[in-house]
C-alpha positions in Angstrom: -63.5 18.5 -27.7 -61.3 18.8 -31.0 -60.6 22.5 -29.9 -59.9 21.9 -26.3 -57.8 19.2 -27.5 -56.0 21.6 -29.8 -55.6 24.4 -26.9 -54.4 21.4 -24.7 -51.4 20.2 -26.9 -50.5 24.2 -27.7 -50.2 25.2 -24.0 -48.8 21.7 -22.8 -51.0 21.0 -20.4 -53.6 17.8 -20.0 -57.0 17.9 -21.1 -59.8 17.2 -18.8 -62.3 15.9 -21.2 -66.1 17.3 -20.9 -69.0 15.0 -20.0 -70.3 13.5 -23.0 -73.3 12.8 -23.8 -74.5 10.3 -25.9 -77.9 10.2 -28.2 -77.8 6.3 -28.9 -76.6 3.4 -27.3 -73.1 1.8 -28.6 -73.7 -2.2 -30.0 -72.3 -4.3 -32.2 -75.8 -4.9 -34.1 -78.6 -2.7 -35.7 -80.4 -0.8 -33.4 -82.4 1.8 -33.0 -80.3 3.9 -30.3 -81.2 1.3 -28.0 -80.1 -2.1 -27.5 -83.3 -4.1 -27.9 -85.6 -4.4 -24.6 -83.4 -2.0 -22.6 -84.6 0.8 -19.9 -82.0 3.5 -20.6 -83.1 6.9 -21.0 -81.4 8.4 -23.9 -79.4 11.1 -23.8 -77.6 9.5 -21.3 -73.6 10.4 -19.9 -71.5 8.0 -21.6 -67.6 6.5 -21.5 -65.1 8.3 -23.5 -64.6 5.2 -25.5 -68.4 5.6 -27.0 -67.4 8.3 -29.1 -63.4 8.2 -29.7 -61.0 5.6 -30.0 -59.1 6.5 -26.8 -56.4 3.7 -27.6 -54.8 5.5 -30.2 -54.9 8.6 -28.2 -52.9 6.9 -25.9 -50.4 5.5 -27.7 -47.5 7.5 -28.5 -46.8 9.0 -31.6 -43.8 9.9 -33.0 -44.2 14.0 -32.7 -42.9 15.0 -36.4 -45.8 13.6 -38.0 -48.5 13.6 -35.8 -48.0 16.9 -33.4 -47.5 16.8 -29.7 -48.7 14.0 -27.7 -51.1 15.0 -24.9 -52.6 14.0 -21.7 -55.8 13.7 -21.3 -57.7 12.8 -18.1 -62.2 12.1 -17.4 -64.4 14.8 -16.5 -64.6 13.7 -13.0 -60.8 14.1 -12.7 -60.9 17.1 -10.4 -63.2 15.3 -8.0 -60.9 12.9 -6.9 -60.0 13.1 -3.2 -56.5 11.9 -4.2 -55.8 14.7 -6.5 -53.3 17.5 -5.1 -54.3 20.4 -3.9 -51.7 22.2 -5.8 -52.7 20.6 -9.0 -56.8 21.7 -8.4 -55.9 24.8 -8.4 -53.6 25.2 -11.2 -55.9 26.6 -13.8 -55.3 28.6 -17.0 -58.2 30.3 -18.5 -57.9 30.9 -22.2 -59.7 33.7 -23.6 -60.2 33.9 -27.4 -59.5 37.3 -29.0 -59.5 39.8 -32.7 -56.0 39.2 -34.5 -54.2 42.4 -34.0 -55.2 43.1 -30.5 -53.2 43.6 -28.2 -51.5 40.2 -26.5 -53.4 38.6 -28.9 -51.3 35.4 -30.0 -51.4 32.1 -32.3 -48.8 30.3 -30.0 -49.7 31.1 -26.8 -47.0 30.5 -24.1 -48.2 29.8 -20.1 -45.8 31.6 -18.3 -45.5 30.3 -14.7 -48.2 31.9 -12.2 -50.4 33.1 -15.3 -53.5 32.5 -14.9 -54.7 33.4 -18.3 -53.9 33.6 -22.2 -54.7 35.2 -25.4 -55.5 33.3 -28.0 -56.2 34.3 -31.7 -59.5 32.9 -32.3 -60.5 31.4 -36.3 -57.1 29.6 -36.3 -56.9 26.6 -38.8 -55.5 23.2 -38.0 -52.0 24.1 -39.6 -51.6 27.1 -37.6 
């Protein structure tokens, strides 16, 4: 998720988060990855909110210090009958690649109507 989130913010366009899947049961109390005298089947798809703390994603930040803000949007996103035609079928596919190659870029740029970019793959954080 942390690189898909990083590929998100560098190419300005929302995320669509993954399913997640989660291997214990989120309580307030000691468990063991089940609330007591439950019937779930672990793994088991969970909420976003299980894992990260989606209210500070949401909040905005002021860009100098923390990076670009992004948009992020659940797994099931594309499913939705009300969502656009036009935006189901904008896609970009980001293919990683060797520094040096050809098109091979730390800052990609999605030009409009691509339907791909290079990225550098191994990049760190500050790059």
């Amino acid at each position: 998720v942390r690189t898909a989130l990083q590929m998100s913010m560098a190419l300005g366009r929302a995320l669509i988060m993954p399913k997640l899947w989660c291997g214990f049961d989120r309580w307030w109390a000691p468990h063991k990855g089940k609330i007591p005298n439950s019937d779930m089947i672990l793994p088991y798809h969970c909420p976003m909110d299980h894992i990260f703390q989606v209210e500070t994603w949401e909040k905005k930040h002021e860009e100098r210090h923390f990076g670009k803000n992004t948009e992020f949007v659940e797994h099931s996103f594309l499913e939705n009958p009300r969502v656009p035609a036009t935006v189901k079928t904008s896609k970009l596919r980001v293919k990683l690649c060797q520094a040096g190659q050809e098109d091979c870029s730390k800052m990609p740029q999605a030009t409009s109507g691509a339907n791909a970019v290079r990225v550098q793959q191994g990049l760190t954080d500050a790059e």
